[in-house]
N, C-alpha and C positions, 0 to 999 in steps of 0.2 A: 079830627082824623077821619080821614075817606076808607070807610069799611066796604059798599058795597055799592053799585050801583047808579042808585038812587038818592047816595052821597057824592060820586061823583057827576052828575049832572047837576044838581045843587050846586057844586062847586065852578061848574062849567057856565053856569047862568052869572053865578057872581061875577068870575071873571070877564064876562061878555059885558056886566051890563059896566064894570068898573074901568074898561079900556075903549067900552064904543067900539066891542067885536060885532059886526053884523053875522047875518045867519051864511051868508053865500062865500063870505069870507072863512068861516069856518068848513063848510062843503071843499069851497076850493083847495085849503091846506089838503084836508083828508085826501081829496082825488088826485093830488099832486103827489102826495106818498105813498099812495095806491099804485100809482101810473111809476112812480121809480124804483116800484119791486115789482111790479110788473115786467118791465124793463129787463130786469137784471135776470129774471127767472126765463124769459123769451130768450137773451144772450146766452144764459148757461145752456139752456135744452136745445139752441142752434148748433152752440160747442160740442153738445156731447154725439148729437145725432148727427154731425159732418163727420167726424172721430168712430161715429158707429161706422157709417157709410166709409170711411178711406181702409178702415180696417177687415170688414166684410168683400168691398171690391178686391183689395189688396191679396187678401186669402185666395178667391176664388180663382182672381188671376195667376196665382202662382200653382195654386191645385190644376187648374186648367193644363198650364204648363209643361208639368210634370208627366202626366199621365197622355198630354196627347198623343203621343207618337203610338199608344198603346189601343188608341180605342177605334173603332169599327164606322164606320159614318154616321150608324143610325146614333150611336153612342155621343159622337162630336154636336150634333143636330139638338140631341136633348140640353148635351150639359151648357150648353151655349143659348140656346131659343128658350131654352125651359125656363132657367133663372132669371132670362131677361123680363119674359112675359109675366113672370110671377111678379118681379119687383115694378113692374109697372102698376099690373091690378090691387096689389098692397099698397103703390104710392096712391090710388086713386080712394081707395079705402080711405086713406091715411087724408087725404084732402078734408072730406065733409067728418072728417072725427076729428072733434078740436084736439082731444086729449093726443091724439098721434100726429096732428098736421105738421108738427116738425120736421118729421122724418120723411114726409112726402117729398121733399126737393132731394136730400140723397138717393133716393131711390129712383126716381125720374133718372139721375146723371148714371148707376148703375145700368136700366134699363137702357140705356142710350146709349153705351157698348158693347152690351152681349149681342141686343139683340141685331145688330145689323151684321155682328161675328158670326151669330149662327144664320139667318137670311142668306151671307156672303158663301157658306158652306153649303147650301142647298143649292144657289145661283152658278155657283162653279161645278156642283158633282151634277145633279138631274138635268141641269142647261148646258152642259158643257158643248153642244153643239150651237150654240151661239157664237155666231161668226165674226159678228162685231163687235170688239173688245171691251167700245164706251156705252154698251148697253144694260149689263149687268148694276154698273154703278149711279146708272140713273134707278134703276130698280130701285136699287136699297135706298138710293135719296129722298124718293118721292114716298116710297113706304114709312120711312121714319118721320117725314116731313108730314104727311098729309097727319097720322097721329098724334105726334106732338101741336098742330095745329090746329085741329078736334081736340085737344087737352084743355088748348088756353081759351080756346074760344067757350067750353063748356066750364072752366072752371077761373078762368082769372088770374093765376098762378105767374108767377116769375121767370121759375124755373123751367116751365113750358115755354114760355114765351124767347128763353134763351136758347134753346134748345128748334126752336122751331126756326128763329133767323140762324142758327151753326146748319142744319139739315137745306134750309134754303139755300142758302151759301152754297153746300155742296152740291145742290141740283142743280142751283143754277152753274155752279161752274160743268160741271158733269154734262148739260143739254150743250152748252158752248163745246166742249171739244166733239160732242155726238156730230154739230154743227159745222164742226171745223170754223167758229170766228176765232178771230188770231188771238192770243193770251193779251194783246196789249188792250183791245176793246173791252174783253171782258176782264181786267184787273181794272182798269178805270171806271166801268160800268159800275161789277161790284161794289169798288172803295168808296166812288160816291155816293151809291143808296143805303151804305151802310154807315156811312155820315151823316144823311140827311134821316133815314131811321132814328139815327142816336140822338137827333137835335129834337127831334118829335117827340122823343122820350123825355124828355129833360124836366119837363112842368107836371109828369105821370106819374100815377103811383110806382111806374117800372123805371124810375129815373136811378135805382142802384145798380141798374146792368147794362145804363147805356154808356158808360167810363169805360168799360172794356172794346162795346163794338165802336166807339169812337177810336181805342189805339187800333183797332185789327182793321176798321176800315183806315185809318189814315197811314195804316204802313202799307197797305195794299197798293192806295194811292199814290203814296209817294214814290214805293220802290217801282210801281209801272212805268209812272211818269219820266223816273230819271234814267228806264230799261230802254225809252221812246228815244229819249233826246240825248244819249248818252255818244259821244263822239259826232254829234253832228254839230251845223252850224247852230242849232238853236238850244245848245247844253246849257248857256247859259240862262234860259228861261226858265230853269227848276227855280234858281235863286227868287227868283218873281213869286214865283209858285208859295212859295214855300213861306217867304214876308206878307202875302197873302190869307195864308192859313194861320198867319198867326196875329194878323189882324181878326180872321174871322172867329180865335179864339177869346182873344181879349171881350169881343163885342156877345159873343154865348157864352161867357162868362164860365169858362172849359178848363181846368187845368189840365187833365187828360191830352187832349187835341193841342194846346200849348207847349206842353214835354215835349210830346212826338215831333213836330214842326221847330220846336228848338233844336232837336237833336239832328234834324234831316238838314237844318241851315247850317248845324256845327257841321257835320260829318260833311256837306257839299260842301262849304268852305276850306276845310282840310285838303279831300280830293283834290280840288281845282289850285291851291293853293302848289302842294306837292307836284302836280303835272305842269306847272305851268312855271312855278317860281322853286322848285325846290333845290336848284342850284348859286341864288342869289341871295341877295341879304335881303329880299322882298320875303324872305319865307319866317323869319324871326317878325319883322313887321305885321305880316299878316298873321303871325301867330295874335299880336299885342291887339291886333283889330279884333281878332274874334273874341278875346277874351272881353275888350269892351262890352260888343253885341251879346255876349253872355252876360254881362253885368245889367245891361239895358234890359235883357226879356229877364232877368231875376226880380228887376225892379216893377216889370208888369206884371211878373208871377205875385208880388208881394200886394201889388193894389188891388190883383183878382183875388186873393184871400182874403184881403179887409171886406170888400162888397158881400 
């Protein structure tokens, strides 16, 4: 019987030397079972500090709410710029302390609403003699932007780095209209470096937040594209477009960027189908066709899931 110990290592030799257990073999089980309560405990303390974060923003937002129509400017300045700022220098705290680095990525997404709320209320009450109207909102772009871009670069972070392409996003659309280029340059501008971003991400340790900016750039893309060509002679070039991009998903191996481009080939096939044939018995037909071409990209969705 294994009383203590020095009983069970005696026992642990036997077993080793009676089955031909090596020593790395034994290391490797333990760090395999180490590594899957590790796991579980990093999963729950992400749980509960998202669930902190939606229910703290949630509060504030609604306290905020209530009370505004009540309070003074200096008053709106505080409870807006104050909370944001703290929960920024808490999430940065919260980075280099293991024991709190959970909660650093809620607090970032926190910071990253107040504080352009209250920015936006100092922009509109002290500058209100600012004459031209897209110059405020480049302000607050490039303010959150250049910060959250000092985040990631000093600390590595996800959450910065998401946060720093949503803030770029908006500066750069924000210098476009300061610019006056037309919405169709800069949605297609945008869409594509924000594919081509996502596809850079993909091999990175930031590859779980390029699945997002691949749908937000590809719907940017796409809805431009068919903004361009919509009623003229070349409408039918989205359909090009679009069996293109999901050639290009197959090959980055994307289901992300595959939905969207399924959905943008159904939904153009619909339209076109309705405008053109929705008085004929071409419109039941083309219904039967599209369902194929959904059963064809289910069956590339399925091969991109085995790989």
């Amino acid at each position: 019987m294994i009383e203590n110990k020095t009983d069970a290592l005696k026992e642990i030799k036997s077993l080793s030397d009676k089955f031909d257990i090596k020593i790395y073999e034994i290391k490797a089980t333990i760090k395999n079972s180490h590594s899957k309560l590790k796991d579980k405990t990093n999963l729950a303390q992400m749980f509960l500090s998202y669930m902190s974060g939606i229910f703290i923003f949630t509060g504030i937002c609604i306290y905020i709410s209530i009370i505004w129509k009540d309070l003074n400017l200096a008053a709106k300045i505080i409870i807006t710029l104050g909370p944001g700022i703290s929960a920024y220098f808490i999430s940065l705290f919260s980075i280099s302390n293991i024991t709190y680095k959970h909660i650093a990525a809620p607090l970032l997404l926190i910071s990253a609403f107040l504080e352009p709320l209250g920015i936006s209320v100092i922009i509109y009450n002290y500058f209100s003699k600012l004459t031209i109207s897209t110059i405020p909102p480049i302000i607050i772009f490039l303010i959150m932007f250049a910060q959250y871009l000092l985040t990631f670069i000093k600390h590595k972070i996800h959450s910065a780095l998401f946060l720093t392409l949503f803030f770029g996003s908006g500066l750069f659309i924000a210098l476009s209209n300061y610019l006056n280029i037309s919405d169709n340059i800069t949605g297609l501008t945008l869409g594509t470096s924000l594919l081509l971003i996502s596809y850079s991400l993909k091999d990175s340790i930031y590859k779980n937040i390029s699945p997002i900016w691949y749908f937000i750039g590809s719907i940017v893309l796409f809805s431009t594209y068919f903004d361009i060509v919509h009623n003229t002679f070349f409408e039918l070039s989205f359909l090009f477009i679009v069996i293109f991009m999901i050639h290009i998903s197959i090959n980055v191996q994307n289901k992300t960027l595959l939905f969207t481009s399924a959905c943008a080939l159904i939904g153009f096939l619909g339209y076109y189908s309705a405008k053109y044939f929705g008085d004929s018995l071409s419109w039941p037909i083309t219904l039967i066709i599209i369902g194929i071409i959904f059963f064809v990209i289910s069956g590339y969705l399925i091969k991109l899931i085995k790989k």
